[in-house]
MDTraj code that builds the backbone (N, CA, C; nanometers):
import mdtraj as md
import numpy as np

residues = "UNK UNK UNK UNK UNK UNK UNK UNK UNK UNK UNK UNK UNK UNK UNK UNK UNK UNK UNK UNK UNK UNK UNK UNK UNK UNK UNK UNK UNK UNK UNK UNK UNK UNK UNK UNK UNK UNK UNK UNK UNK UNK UNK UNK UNK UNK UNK UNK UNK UNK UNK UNK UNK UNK UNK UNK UNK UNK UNK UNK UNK UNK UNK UNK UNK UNK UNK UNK UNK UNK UNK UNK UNK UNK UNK UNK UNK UNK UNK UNK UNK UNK UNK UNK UNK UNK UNK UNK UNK UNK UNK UNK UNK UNK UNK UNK UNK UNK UNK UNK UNK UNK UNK UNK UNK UNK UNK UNK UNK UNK UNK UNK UNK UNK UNK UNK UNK UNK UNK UNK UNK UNK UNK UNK UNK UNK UNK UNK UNK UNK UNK UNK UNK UNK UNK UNK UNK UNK UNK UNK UNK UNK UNK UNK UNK UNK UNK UNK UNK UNK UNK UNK UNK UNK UNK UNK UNK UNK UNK UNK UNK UNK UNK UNK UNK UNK UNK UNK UNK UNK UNK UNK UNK".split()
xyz = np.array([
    [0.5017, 1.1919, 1.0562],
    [0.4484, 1.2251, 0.9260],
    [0.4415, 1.3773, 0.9173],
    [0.4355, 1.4314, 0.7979],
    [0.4983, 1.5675, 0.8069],
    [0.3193, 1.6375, 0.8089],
    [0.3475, 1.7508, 0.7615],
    [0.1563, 1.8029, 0.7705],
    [0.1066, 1.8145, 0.6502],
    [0.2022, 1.8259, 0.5426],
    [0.1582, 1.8474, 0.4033],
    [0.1513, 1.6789, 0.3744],
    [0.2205, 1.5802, 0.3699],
    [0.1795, 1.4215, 0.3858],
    [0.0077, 1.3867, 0.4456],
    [0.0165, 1.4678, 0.5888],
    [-0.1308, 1.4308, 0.5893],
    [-0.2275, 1.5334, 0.5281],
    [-0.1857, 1.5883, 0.4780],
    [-0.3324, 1.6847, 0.4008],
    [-0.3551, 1.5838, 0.2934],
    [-0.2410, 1.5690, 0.2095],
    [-0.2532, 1.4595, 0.1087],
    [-0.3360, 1.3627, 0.1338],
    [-0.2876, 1.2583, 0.2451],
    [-0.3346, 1.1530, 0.2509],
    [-0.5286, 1.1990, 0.3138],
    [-0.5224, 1.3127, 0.4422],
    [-0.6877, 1.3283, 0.4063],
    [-0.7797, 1.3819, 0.2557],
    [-0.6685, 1.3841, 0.2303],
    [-0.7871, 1.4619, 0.0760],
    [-0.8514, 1.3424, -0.0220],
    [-0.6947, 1.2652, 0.0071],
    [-0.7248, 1.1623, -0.1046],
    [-0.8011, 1.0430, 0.0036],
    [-0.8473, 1.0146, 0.1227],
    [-0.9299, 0.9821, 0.1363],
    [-1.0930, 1.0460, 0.1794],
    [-1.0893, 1.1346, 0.1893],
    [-1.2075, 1.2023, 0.1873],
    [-1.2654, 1.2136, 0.0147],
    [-1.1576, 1.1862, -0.1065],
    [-1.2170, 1.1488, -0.1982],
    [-1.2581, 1.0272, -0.2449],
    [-1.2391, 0.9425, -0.1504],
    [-1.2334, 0.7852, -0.1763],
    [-1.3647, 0.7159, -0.1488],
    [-1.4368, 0.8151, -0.0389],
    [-1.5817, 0.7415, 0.0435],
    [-1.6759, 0.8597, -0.0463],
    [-1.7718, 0.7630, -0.0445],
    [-1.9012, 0.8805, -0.0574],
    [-1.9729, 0.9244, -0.0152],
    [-1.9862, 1.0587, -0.0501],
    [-2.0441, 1.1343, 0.0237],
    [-2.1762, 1.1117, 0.0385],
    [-2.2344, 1.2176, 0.1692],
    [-2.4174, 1.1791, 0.1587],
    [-2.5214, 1.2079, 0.0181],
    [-2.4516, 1.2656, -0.0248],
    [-2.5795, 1.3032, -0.1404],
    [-2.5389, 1.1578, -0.2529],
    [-2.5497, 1.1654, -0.3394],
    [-2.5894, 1.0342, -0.4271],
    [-2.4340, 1.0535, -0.5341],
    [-2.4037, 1.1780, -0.5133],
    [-2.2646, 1.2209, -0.6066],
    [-2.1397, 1.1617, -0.4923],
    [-2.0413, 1.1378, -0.6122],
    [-1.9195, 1.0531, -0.5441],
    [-1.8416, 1.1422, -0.6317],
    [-1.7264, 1.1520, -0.6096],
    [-1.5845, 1.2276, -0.6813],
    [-1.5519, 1.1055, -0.7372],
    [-1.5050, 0.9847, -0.6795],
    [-1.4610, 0.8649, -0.7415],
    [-1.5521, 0.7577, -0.7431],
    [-1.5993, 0.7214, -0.8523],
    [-1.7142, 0.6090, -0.8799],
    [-1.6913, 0.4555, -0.7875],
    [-1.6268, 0.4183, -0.7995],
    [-1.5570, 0.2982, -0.7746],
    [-1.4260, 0.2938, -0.6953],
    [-1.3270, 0.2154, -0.6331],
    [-1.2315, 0.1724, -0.5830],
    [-1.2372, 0.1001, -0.4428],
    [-1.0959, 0.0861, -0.3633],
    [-1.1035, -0.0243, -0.2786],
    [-0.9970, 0.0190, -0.1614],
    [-1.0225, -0.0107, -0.0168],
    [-0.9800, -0.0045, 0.0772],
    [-0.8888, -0.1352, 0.1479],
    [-0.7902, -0.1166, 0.1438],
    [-0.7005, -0.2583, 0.2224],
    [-0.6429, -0.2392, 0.3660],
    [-0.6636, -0.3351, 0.4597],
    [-0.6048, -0.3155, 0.5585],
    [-0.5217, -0.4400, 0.6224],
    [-0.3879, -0.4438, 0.6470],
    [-0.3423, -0.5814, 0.6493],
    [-0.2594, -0.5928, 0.7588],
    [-0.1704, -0.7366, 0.7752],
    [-0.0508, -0.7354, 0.8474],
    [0.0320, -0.7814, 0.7788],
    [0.1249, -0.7813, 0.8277],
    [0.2782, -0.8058, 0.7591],
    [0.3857, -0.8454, 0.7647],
    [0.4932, -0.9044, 0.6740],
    [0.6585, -0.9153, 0.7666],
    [0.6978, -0.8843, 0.6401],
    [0.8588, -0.8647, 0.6896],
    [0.9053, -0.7968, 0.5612],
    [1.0734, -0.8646, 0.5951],
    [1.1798, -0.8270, 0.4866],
    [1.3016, -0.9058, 0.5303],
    [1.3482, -0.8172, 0.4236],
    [1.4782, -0.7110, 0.5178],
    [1.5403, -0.6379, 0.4338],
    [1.7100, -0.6602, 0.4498],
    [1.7511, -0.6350, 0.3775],
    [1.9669, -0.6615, 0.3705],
    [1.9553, -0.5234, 0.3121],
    [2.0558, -0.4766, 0.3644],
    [2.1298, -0.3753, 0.2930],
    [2.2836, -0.3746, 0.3101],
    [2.3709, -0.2977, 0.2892],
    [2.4828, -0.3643, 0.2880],
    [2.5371, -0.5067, 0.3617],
    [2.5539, -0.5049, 0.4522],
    [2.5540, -0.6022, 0.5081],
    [2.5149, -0.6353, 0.6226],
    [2.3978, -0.5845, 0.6335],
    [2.2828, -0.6449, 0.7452],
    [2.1636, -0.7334, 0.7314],
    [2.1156, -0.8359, 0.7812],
    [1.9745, -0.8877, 0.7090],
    [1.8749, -0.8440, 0.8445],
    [1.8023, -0.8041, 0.7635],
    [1.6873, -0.7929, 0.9150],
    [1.5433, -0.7628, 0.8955],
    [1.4624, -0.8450, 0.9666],
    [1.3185, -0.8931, 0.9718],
    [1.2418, -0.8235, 1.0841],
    [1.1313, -0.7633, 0.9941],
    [1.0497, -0.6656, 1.0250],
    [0.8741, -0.7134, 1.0595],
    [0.8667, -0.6705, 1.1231],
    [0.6935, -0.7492, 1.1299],
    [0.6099, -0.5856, 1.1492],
    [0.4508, -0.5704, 1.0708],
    [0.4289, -0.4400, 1.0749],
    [0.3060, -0.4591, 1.0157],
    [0.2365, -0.3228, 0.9318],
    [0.0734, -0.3347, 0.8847],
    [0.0944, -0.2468, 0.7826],
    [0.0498, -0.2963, 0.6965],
    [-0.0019, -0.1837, 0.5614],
    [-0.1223, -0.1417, 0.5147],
    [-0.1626, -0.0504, 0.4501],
    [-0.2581, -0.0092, 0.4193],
    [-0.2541, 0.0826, 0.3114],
    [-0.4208, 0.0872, 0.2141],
    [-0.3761, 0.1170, 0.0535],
    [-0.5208, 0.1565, 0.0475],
    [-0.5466, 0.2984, -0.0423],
    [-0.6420, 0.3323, -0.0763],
    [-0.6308, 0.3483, -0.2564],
    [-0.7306, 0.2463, -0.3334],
    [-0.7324, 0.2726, -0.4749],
    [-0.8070, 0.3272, -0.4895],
    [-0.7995, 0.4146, -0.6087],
    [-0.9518, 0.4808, -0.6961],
    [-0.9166, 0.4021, -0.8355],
    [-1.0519, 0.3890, -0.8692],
    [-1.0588, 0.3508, -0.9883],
    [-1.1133, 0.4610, -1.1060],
    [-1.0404, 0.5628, -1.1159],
    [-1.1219, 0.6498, -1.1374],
    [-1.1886, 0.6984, -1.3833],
    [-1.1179, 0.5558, -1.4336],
    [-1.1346, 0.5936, -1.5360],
    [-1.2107, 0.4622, -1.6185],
    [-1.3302, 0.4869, -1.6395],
    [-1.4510, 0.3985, -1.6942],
    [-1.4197, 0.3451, -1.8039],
    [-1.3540, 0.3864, -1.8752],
    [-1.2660, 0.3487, -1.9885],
    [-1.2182, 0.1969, -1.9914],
    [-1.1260, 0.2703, -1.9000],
    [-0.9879, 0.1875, -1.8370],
    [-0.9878, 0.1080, -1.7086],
    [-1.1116, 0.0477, -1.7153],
    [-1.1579, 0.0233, -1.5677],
    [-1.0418, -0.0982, -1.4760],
    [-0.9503, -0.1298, -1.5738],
    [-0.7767, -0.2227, -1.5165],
    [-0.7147, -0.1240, -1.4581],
    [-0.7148, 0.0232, -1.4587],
    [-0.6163, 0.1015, -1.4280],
    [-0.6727, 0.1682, -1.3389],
    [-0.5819, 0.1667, -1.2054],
    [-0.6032, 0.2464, -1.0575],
    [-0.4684, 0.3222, -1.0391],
    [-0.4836, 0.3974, -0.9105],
    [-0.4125, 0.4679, -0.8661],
    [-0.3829, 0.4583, -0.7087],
    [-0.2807, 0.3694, -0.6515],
    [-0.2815, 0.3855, -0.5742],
    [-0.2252, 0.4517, -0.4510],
    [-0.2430, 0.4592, -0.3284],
    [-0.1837, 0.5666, -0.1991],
    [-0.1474, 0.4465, -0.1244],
    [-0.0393, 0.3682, -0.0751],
    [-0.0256, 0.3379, 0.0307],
    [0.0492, 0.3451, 0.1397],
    [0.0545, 0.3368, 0.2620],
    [0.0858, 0.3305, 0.3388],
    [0.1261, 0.2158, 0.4480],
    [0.2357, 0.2253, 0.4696],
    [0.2987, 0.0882, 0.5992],
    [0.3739, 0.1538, 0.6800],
    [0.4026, 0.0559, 0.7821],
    [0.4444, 0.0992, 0.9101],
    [0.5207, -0.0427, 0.9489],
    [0.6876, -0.0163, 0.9559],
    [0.7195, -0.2442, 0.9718],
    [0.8140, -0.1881, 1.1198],
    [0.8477, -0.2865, 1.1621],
    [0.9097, -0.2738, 1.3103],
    [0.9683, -0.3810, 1.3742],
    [1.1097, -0.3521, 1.4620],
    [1.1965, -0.4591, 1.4930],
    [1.2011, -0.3458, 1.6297],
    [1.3185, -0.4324, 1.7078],
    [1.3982, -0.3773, 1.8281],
    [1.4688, -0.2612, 1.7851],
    [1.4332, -0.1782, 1.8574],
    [1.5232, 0.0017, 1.8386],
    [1.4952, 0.0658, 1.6740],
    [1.3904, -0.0389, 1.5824],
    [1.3979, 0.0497, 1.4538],
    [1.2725, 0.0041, 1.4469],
    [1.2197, 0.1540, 1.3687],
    [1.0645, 0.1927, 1.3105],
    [1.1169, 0.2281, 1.2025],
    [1.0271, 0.1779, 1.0890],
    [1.0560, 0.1773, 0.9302],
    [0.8968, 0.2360, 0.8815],
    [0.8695, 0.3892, 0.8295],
    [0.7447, 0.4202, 0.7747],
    [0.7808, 0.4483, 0.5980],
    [0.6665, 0.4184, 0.5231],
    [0.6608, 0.4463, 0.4044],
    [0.4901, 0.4592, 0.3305],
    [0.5409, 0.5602, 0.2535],
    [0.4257, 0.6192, 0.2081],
    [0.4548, 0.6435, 0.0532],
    [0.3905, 0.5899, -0.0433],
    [0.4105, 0.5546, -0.1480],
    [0.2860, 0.5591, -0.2643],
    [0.3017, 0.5685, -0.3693],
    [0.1820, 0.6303, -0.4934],
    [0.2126, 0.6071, -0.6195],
    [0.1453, 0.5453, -0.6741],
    [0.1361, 0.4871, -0.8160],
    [0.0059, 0.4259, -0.8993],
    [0.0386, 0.3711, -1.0536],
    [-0.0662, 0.3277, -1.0509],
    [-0.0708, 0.2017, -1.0295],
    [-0.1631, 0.1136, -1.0247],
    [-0.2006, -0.0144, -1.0436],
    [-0.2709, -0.0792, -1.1752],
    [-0.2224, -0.1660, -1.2244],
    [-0.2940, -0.2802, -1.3643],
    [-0.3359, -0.3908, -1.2569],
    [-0.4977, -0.3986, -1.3667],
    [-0.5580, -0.5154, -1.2357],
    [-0.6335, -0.6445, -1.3760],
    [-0.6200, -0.7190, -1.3392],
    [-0.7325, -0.8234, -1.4142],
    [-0.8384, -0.9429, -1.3275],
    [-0.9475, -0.9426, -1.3419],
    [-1.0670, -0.9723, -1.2887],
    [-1.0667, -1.1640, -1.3790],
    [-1.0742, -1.2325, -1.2752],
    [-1.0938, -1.3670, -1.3377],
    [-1.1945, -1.4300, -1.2414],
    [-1.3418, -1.4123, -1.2509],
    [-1.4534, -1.4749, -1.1368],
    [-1.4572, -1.4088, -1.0179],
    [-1.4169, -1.4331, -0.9000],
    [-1.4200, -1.4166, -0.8172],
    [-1.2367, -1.3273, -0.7657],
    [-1.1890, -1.3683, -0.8174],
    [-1.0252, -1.3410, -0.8218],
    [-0.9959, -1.1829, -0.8978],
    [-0.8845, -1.1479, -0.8184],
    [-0.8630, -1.0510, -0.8882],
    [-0.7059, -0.9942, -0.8700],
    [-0.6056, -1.0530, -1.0063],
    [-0.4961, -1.0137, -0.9756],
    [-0.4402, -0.8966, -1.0104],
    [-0.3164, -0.8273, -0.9622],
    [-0.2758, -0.6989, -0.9831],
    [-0.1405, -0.7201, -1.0211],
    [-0.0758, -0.5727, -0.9993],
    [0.0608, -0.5611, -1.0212],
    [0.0760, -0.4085, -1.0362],
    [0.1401, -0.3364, -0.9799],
    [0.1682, -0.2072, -0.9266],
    [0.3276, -0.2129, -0.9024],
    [0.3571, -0.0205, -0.9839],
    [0.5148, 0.0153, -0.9243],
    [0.4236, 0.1913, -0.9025],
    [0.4951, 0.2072, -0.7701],
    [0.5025, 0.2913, -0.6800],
    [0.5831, 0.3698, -0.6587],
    [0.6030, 0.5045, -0.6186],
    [0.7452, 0.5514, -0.5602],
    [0.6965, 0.6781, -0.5038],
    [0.7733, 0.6947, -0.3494],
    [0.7152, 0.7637, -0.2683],
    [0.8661, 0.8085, -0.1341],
    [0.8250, 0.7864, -0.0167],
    [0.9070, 0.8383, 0.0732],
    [0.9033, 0.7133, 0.1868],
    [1.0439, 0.7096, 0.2709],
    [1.0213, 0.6177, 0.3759],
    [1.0978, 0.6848, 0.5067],
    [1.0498, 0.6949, 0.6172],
    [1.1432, 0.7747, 0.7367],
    [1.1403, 0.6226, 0.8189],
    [1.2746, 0.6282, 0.8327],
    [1.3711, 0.5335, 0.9038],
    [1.4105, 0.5763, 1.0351],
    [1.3945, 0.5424, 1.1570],
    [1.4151, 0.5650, 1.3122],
    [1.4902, 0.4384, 1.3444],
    [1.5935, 0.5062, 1.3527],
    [1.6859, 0.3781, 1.4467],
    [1.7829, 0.4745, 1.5387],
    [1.7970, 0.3755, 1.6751],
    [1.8959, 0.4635, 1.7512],
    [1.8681, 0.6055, 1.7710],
    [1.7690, 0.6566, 1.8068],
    [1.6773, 0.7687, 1.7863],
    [1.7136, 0.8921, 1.7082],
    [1.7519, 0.8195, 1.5630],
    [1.8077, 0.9239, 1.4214],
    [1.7173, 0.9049, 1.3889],
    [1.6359, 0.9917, 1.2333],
    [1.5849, 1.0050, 1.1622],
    [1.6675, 0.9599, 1.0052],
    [1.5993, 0.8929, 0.9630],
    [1.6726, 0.9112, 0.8168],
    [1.5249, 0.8916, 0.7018],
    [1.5388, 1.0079, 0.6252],
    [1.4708, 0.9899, 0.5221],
    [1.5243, 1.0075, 0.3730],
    [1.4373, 0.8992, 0.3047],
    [1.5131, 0.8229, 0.2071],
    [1.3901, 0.8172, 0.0789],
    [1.4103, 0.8336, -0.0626],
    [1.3440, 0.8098, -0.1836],
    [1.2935, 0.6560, -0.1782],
    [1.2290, 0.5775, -0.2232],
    [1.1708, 0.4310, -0.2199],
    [1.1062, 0.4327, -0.3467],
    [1.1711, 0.3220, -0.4094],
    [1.0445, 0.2545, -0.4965],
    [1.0380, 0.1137, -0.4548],
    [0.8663, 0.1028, -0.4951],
    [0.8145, -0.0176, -0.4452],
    [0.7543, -0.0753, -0.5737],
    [0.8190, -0.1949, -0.6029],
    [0.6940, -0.3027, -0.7158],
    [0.6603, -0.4189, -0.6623],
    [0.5331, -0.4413, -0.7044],
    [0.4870, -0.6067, -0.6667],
    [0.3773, -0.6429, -0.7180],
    [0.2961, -0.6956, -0.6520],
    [0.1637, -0.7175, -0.6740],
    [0.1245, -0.8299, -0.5915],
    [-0.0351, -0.9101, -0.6399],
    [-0.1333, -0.9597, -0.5482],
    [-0.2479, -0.9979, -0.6242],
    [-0.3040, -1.0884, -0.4991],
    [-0.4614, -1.1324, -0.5511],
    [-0.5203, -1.0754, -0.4841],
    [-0.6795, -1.0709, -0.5206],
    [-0.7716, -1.0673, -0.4445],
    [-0.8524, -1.1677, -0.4400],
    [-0.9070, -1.2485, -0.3246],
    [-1.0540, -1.3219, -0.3445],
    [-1.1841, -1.2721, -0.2593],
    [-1.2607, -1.2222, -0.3912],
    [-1.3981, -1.2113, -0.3345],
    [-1.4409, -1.3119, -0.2132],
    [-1.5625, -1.2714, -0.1338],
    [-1.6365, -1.3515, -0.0508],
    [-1.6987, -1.2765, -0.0068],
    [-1.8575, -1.3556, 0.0514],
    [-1.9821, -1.2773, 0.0907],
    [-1.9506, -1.4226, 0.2118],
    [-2.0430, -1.2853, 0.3424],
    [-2.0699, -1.3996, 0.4737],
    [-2.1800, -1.2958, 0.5213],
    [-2.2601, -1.4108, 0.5059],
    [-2.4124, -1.3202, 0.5496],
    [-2.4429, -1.2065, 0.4655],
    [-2.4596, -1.0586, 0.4889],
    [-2.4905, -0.9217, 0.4225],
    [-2.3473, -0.8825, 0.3935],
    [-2.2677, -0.9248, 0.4020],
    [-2.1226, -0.8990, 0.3507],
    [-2.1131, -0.8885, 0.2286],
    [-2.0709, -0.8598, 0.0942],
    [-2.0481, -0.8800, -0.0544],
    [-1.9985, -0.7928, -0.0912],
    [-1.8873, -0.6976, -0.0038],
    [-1.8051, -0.6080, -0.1408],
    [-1.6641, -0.6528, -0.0077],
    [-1.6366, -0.7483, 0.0349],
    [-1.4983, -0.8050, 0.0664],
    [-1.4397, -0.8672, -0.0187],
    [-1.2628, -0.8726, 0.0470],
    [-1.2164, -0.9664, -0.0514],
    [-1.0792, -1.0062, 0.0787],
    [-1.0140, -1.1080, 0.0484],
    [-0.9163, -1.1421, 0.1315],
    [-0.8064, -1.0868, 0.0287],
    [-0.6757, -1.0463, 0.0576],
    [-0.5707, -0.9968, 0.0011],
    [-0.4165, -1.0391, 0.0334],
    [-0.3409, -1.1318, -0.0419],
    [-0.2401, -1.1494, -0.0175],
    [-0.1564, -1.0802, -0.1263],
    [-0.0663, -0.9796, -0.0890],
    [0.0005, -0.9064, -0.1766],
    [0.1464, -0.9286, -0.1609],
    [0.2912, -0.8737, -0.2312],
    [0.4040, -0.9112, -0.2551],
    [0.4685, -0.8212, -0.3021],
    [0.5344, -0.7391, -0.2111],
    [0.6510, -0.5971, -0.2741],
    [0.7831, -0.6368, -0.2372],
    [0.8263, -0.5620, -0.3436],
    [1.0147, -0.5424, -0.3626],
    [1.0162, -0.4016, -0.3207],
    [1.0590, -0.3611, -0.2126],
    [1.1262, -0.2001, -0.2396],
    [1.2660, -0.1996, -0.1990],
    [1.2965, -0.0626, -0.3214],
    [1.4178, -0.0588, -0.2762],
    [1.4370, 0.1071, -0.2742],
    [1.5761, 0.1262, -0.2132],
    [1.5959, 0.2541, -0.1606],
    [1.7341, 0.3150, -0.1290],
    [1.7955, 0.3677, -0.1646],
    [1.9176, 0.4155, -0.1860],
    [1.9390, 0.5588, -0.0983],
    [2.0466, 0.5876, 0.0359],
    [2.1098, 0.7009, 0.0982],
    [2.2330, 0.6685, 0.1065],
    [2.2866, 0.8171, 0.0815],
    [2.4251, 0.8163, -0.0052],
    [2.4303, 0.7253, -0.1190],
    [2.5571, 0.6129, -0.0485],
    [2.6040, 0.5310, -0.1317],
    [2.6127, 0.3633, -0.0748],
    [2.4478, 0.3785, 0.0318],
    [2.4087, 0.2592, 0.0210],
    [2.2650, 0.2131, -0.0366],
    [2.2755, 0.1255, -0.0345],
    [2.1326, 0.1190, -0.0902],
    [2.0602, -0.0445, -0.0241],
    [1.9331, -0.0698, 0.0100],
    [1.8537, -0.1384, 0.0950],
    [1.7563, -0.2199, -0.0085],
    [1.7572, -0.3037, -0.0092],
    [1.6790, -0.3839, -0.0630],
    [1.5420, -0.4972, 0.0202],
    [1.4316, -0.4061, -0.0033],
    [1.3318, -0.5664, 0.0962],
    [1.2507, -0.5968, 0.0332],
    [1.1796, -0.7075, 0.0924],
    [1.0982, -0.7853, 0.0075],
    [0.9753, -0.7822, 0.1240],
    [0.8591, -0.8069, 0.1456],
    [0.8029, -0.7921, 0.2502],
    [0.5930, -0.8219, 0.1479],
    [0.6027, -0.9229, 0.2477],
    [0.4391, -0.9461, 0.1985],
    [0.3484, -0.9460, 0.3159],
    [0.2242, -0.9473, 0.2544],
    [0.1045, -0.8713, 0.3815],
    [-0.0244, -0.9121, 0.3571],
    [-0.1273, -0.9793, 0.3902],
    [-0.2261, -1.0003, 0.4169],
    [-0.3506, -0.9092, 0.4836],
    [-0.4569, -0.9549, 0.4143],
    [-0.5383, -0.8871, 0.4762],
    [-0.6748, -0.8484, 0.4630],
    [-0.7958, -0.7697, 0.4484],
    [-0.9131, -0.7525, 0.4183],
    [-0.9153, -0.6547, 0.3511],
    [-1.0133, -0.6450, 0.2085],
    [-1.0216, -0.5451, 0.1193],
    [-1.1716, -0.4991, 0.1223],
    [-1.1551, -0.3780, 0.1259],
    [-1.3419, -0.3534, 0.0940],
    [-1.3282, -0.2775, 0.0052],
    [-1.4618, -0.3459, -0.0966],
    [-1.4796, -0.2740, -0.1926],
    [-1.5906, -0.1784, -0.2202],
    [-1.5881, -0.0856, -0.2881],
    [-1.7291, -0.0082, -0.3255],
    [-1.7266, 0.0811, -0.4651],
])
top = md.Topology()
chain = top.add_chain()
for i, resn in enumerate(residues, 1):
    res = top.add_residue(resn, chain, resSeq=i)
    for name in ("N", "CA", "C"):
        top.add_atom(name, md.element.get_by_symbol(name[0]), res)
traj = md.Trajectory(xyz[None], top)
């Protein structure tokens, strides 16, 4: 990951938690942490990835309280290849009880390690997901998360297509 990637990614989570005093930068949003598989072809290769993602939303407009912004991050992995991507957009969400479905397009960066090359490549990612609330004991801002992305990604004059879904625990605040 480069150093200006992680300044990003600490800023925008050091704006995500709140701070000690009673003031927050972002009122609301949600933390995901999951696992994963993913199944990508590109020209003519198919190949299955197993890995973890992770996603920081803000919810940051009271208004518009359907509309987030999200940061995420994954990491998928086979024999001799590491696949990272780091990706940003917004999110549309709708709240039904306990449930809470989404749908997000993204577009960000992915560094590809195979055969100990580097390749980095443009990505867009769309999909979406549920959430289901649940309380266990003093627990009550979880949710379980099964989510569902398409990314795709084009160097030179090929281009990669995957599909890859991920599970996992959401906390909310």
């Amino acid at each position: 990951m480069s150093k200006t990637a992680a300044v990003v990614l600490a800023f925008l989570s050091l704006m995500l938690f709140p701070t000690t005093s009673k003031a927050q930068l972002l009122p609301s949003g949600n933390v995901y942490a999951g696992v994963g598989y993913a199944d990508s072809v590109d020209v003519v290769n198919r190949l299955t990835f197993r890995g973890w993602e992770g996603s920081a939303e803000a919810l940051p407009f009271h208004r518009f309280s359907y509309l987030g912004i999200v940061l995420d991050g994954s990491g998928f992995y086979r024999t001799d290849i590491q696949q990272y991507n780091l990706v940003l957009g917004p999110r549309v969400s709708k709240n039904y009880g306990k449930w809470r479905v989404f749908v997000h397009a993204m577009g960000g960066l992915q560094e590809t390690k195979s055969s100990g090359e580097y390749f980095h490549t443009v990505i867009e990612d769309f999909g979406g997901g549920v959430d289901r609330k649940f309380q266990l004991l003093f627990l009550k801002n979880f949710s379980w998360r099964l989510q569902f992305d398409y990314v795709h990604s084009r160097e030179l004059s090929a281009t990669q297509n995957a599909f890859r879904g991920t599970g996992g625990l959401v906390w909310r605040f």
